[in-house]
C-alpha positions, 0 to 999 in steps of 0.5 A: 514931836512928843517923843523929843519932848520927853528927851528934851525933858529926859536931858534937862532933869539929868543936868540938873541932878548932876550938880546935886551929886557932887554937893552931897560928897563929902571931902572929909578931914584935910590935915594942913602941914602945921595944924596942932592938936589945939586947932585940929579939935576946935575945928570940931568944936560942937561934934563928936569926938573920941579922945585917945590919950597918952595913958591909953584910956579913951573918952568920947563926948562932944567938944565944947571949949577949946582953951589954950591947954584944956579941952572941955568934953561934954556928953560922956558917951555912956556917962551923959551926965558927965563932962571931962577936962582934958590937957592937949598935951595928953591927947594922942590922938583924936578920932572924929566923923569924917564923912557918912556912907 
C-alpha cells in the first residue's frame, strides 16, 4: 500500500512538471515574409538592441520609439547618458536577444 503511494506520488509530480518544461522554451525570432525593417524594431521596442549600420558603425541601446523613419535609441551601451536617432533606411541589420541558455 505505501509503496503504490509513493508511485502514484512519483506520477502525479511528473505530470505535472512536464508542462512547465515546454513553457520555459523559448521560440525565439520568427521573421514573417513581408516584415520591415520599421516592424521588426517595434516588436522590440523597450529592448535591447544592436543596431548595424550602412556606414558599418554600430550603436546598441534600448529601442524607445519607432516613428515612420526614425528610430529613437536610449541607454547607449557605454554611453549611458546618451540616446541616438537613427534613419531606418540606414540600418542594415539588427541584432537582438532571442532567447536565453
Amino acid at each position: 500500500m505505501k509503496k503504490s503511494c509513493i508511485l502514484l506520488s512519483v506520477v502525479l509530480l511528473s505530470m505535472l512538471a512536464a508542462p512547465v518544461g515546454s513553457w520555459a522554451e523559448e521560440t525565439g525570432f520568427k521573421l514573417k515574409p513581408s516584415e520591415t525593417m520599421r516592424e521588426v524594431l517595434a516588436e522590440y521596442s523597450g529592448k535591447l538592441v544592436a543596431l548595424r549600420l550602412e556606414s558599418g558603425e554600430e550603436i546598441e541601446g534600448t529601442v524607445t520609439l519607432v516613428g515612420n523613419s526614425l528610430v529613437h535609441i536610449s541607454k547607449l551601451t557605454g554611453k549611458e547618458f546618451y540616446d541616438a536617432i537613427v534613419s531606418i533606411d540606414k540600418i542594415s541589420a539588427v541584432r537582438m536577444r532571442t532567447r536565453s541558455r
